[in-house]
N, C-alpha and C positions, 0 to 999 in steps of 0.2 A: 656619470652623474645619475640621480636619482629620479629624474625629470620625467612624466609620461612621454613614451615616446622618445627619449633622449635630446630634447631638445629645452631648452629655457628658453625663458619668457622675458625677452627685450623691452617689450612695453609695458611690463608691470610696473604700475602705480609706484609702488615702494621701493624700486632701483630708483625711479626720479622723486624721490621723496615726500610724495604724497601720501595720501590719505586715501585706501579702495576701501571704498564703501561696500562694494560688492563681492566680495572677497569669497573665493570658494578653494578650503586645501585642497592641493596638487594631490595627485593622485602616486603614490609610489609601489614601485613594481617592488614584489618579489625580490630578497637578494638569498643566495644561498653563502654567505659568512656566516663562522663559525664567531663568538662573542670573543674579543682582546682580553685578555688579562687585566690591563689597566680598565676596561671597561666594563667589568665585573668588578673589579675594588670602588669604582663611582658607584656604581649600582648599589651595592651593599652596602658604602658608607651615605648615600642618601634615604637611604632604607631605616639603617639604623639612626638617624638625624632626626626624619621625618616620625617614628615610631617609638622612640627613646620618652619616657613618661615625665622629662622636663622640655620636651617640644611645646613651642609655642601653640602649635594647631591641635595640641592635649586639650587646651587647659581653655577652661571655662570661664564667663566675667557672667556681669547681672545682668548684660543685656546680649548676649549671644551663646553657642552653645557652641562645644570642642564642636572643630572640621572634622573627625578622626571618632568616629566611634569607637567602643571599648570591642566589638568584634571585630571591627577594621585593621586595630592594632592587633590583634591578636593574625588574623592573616597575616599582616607585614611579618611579624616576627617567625610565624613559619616559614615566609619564603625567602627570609634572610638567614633562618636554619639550615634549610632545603642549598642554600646558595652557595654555601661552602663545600658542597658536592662537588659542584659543579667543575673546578679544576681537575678532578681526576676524573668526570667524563672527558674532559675535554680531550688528555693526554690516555684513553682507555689503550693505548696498544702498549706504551709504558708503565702502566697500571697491571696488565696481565703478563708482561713479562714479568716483573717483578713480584708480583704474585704466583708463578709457574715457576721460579726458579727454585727447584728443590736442592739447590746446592749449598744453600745457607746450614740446612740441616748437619751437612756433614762437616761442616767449620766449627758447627757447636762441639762434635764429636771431638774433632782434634783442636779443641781452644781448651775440652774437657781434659785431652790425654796430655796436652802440654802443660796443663796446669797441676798433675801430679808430682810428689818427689820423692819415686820410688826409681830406685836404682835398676831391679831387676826385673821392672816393663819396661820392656826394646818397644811394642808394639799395641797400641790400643786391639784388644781381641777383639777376635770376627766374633764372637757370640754377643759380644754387646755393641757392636753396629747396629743403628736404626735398619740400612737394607735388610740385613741379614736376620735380624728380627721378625722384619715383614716376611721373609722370605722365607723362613720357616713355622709362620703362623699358617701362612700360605698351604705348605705343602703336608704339613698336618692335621688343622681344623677344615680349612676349606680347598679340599681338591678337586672340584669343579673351577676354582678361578686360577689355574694352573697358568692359564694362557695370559693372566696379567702379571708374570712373574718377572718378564723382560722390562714393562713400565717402573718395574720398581728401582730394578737398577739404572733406570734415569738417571735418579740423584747424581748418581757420579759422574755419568756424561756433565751433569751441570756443576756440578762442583770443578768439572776439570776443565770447562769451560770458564769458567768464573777466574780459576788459579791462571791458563797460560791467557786469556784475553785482560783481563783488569789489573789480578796482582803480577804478572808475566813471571813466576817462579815455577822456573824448572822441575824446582825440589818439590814442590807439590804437584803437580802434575804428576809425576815418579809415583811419589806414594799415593796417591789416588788412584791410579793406574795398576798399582799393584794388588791392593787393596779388591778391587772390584774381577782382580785375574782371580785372587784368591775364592772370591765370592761363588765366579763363576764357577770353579772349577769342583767347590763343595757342593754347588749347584747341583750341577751334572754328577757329581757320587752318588748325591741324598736319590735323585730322581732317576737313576740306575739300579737302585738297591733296590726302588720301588715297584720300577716298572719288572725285573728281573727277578 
C-alpha cells in the first residue's frame, strides 16, 4: 500500500462516512515503477481531452475566463508530444537491439540480388556488398582505422544471427557464411599485398 508507514487509517472520518473537517493528504513514499502502457494511453488521452481547442475549460463566456491559458495549452501539447516517446524509453534494450542489428542491411542486398532476372548471375558479387564496400574504403582512404575492419564484418554475424534464430533457414545461413568466408579471405590478400 501507499500508506506512510504502511499502515491505514481505521478511524478515518471517510471509511465511516463522514465528513473530516480536518483533512490533511497522506503522505506517499517514493515507488520506484516504471509507468503501465495502459497508464500512459490515460495520461495522453486526458491530455489530449483536456488541451484539445473544443474543451470546455478552453472556452470563454462573459462572465469567466478559459481555466487553460493559451501558454498552458501550448505545454500540454508538448508533453503529449514529448509522450509518445515515451514507449521506446520504456522498452530501450529492445529499442537498441533493434537499432544495432546490422543484418537488416544485408537482406536488402539479397532481396536486391533475388530480385534480378539475369540468368548468368549465380552470385550477388563481392564488389558490391555493403561490407566489402566498407571494407575496402577502409583499407584504402583510411588506414589508420585498420583495426575497425573486424566491426564491419559484424553485419554478417547478424544477419546470420537473424536467418538461423527468426527465419531458421539453413539456406541462408550457408550463403551468409560463405559470403563473409569469401570476404575474409580478400581480406587477408588485399592486407598481405599491403603489408608485404
Amino acid at each position: 500500500a501507499s500508506w506512510a508507514g504502511g499502515e491505514s487509517f481505521p478511524h478515518d472520518p471517510a471509511l465511516q462516512g463522514k465528513e473530516d473537517r480536518e483533512f490533511t493528504p497522506a503522505a506517499i513514499g517514493v515507488k520506484c515503477a516504471r509507468i503501465h502502457p495502459t497508464q500512459l494511453f490515460i495520461v495522453q488521452s486526458n491530455i489530449a481531452n483536456i488541451a484539445s481547442p473544443r474543451s470546455p475549460s478552453l472556452l470563454k463566456s462573459m462572465f469567466s475566463s478559459a481555466e487553460i491559458e493559451p501558454e498552458e495549452q501550448q505545454i500540454l501539447f508538448e508533453l503529449l508530444i514529448r509522450s509518445f516517446e515515451f514507449p521506446h524509453l520504456l522498452n530501450i534494450e529492445d529499442c537498441i537491439r533493434t537499432i544495432g542489428d546490422l543484418g537488416e542491411l544485408w537482406y536488402r542486398e539479397d532481396f536486391i540480388e533475388g530480385g534480378k532476372a539475369f540468368e548468368d548471375i549465380i552470385q550477388f558479387p563481392i564488389e558490391s556488398s555493403l561490407p566489402w564496400i566498407l571494407t575496402t574504403h577502409t583499407l584504402n582512404y583510411l588506414p589508420s582505422e585498420t583495426d575497425t575492419l573486424l566491426a564491419i564484418f559484424d553485419l554478417y554475424s547478424a544477419a546470420a544471427d537473424t536467418a538461423l534464430r527468426e527465419l531458421k533457414s539453413r539456406y541462408l545461413f550457408d550463403k551468409i557464411e560463405s559470403e563473409a568466408k569469401l570476404g575474409v579471405q580478400q581480406l587477408l590478400f588485399i592486407l598481405r599485398n599491403n603489408i608485404y
